[in-house]
C-alpha positions in Angstrom: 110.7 61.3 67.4 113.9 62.3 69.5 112.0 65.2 70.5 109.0 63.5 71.8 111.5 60.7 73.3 113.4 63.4 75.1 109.7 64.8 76.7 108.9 61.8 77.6 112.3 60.6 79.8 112.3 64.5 81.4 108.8 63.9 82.5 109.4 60.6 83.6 112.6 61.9 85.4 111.0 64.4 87.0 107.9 62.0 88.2 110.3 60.1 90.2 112.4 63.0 91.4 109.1 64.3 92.6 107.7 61.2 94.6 111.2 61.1 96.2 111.6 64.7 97.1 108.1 64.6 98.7 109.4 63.0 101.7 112.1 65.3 102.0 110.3 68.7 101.4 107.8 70.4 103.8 106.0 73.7 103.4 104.3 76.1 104.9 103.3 79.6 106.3 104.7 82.3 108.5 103.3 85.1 110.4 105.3 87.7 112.7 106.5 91.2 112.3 109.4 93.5 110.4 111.0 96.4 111.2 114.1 98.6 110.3 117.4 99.5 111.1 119.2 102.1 110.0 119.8 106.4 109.9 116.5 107.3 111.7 117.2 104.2 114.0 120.3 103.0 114.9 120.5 100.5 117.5 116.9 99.9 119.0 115.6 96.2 118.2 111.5 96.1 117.7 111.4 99.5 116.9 107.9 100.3 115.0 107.1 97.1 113.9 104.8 96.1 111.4 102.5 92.4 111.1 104.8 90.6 108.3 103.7 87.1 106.7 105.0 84.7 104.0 105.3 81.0 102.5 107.9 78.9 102.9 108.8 75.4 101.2 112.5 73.3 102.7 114.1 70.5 101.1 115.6 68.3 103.7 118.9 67.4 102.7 119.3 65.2 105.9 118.7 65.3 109.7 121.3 68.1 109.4 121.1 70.4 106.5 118.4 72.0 104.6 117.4 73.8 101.7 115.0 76.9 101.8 113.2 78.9 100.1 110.4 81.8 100.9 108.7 84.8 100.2 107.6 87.5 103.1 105.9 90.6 103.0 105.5 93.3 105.3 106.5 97.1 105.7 109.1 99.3 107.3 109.2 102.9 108.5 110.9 105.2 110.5 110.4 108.9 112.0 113.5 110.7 113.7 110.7 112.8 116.1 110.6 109.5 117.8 114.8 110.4 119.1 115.7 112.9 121.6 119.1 113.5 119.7 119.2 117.1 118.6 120.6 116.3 115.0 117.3 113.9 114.3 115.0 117.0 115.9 116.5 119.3 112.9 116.8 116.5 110.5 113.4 115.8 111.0 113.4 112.9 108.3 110.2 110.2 108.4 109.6 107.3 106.0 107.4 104.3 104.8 107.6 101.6 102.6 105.7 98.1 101.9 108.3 95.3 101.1 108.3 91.9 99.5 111.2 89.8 99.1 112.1 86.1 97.5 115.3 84.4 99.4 117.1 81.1 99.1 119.0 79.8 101.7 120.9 77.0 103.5 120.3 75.9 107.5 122.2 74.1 110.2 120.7 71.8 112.9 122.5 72.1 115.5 120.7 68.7 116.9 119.3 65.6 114.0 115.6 66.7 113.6 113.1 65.1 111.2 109.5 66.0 111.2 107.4 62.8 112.7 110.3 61.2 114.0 109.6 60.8 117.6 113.2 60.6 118.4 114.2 63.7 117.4 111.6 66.2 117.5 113.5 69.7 117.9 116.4 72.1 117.0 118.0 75.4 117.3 119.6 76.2 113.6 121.0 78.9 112.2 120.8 79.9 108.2 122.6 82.3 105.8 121.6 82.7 101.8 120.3 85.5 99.3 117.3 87.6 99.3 115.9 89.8 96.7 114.0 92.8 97.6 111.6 94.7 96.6 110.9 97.9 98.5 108.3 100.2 97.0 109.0 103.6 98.2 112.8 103.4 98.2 115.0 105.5 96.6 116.1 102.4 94.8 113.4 100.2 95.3 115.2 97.1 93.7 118.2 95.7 95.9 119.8 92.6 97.0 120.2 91.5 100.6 122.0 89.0 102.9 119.9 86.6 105.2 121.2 85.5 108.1 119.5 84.1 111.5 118.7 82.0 114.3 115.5 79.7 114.9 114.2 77.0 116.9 111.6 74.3 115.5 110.2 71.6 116.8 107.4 68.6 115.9 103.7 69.2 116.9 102.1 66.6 114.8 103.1 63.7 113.0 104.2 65.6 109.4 103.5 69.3 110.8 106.1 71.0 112.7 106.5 74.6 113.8 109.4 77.3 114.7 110.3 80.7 115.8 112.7 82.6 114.0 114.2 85.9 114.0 116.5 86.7 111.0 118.2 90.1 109.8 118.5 91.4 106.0 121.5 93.7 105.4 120.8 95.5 102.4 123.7 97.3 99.7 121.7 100.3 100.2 121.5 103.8 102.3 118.4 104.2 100.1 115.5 102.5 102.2 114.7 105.3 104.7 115.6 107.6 101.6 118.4 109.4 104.0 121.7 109.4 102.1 124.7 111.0 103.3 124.5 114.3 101.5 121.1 116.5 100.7 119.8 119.9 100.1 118.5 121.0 103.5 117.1 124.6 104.0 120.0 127.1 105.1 119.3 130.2 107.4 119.1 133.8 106.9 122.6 134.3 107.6 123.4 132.0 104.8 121.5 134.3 102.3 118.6 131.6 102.4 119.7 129.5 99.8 120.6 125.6 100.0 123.9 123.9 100.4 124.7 120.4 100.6 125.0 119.3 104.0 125.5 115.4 105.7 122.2 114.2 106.7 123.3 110.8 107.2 126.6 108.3 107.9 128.3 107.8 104.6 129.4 104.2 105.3 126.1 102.9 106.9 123.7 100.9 104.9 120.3 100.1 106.1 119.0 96.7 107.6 115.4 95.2 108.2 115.0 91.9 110.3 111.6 89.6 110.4 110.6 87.7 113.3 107.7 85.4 114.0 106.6 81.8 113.4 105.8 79.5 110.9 104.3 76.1 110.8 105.1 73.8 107.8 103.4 70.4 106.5 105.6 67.3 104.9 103.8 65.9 101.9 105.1 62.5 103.3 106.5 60.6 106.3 110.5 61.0 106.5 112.5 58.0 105.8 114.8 56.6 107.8 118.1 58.2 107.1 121.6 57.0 106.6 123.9 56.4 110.2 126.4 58.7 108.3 124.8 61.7 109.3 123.6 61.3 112.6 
């Protein structure tokens, strides 16, 4: 009987928590690309990008801070015959891999925003959390990560609303483009033609990927009206 008392107040408990949370919580999809940062490129943004999508669901703590979490897909790669630089020509290194990640993370309106609210329909924000990754082709193909971004979203509908984002993962990992700092690379005939370990990469540099695109997200229920406090 305490058992089935116990079921009974955790399912009541979470019936109410529920019809609360709904209008709070909005969710939705995103569409957009990914690409890669690291040994075979250094510095240039956009660099073979790939179509990336996802789901996303928020919690809306209030008009200022929310809670998020997501799952994206999409794939990176890299070729160093895409660089003039003499050391990529010889290294001659080139990668793929598909990637999936789960993240959690907190955002900041910088103005109050509330989907429907016809007061205050838009803000730029800025989030920072934890992802999980899952890179297939990796030389470690399991690996945390740290989110962090900018976005803009705005209301188009009375509980849809819709943003632009661009966010950057950076991994633990040299292990993505599977160019680590030291490898077996061929040797010449002066060498006697057998291998030695030589630096193919920068010790201290781990590799990044960044998503960027739009996503459009649907609250279950109208907003309510929110405490003064936070505005």
């Amino acid at each position: 009987m305490l058992i089935i008392r116990a079921i009974l107040i955790l399912i009541m408990f979470l019936t109410v928590f529920t019809a609360s949370a709904q209008k709070n919580l909005d969710f939705g999809g995103f569409a957009g690309t990914s690409y890669y940062l690291g040994d075979l490129n250094t510095s240039h943004q956009f660099y073979q990008i790939h179509f990336a999508y996802g789901a996303l669901m928020r919690y809306n703590l209030n008009p200022r801070w929310a809670l998020r979490a997501s799952i994206f897909g999409g794939e990176l790669s890299g070729n160093d015959m895409d660089f003039n630089f003499k050391y990529q020509r010889y290294r001659k290194f080139n990668f793929y891999t598909p990637i999936v990640e789960t993240t959690g993370q907190i955002e900041l309106n910088f103005l109050i925003y509330r989907i429907g609210d016809k007061n205050y329909t838009y803000t730029p924000y800025v989030h920072i959390g934890g992802t999980f990754l899952v890179a297939s082709y990796a030389i470690h193909p399991y690996q945390p990560a740290i989110p962090f971004g900018v976005g803009f979203k705005f209301n188009i509908l009375k509980r849809m609303g819709m943003g632009f984002e661009w966010t950057f993962r950076k991994t633990f990992t040299d292990g993505i483009d599977r160019v680590v700092w030291s490898k077996q690379l061929p040797t010449t005939t002066a060498e006697n033609d057998y291998l030695i370990s030589k630096q193919t990469g920068y010790f201290h540099q781990r590799d990044w990927y960044s998503f960027c695109g739009l996503f459009i997200t649907f609250q279950i229920k109208p907003s309510s009206i929110e405490c003064n406090a936070y505005q």
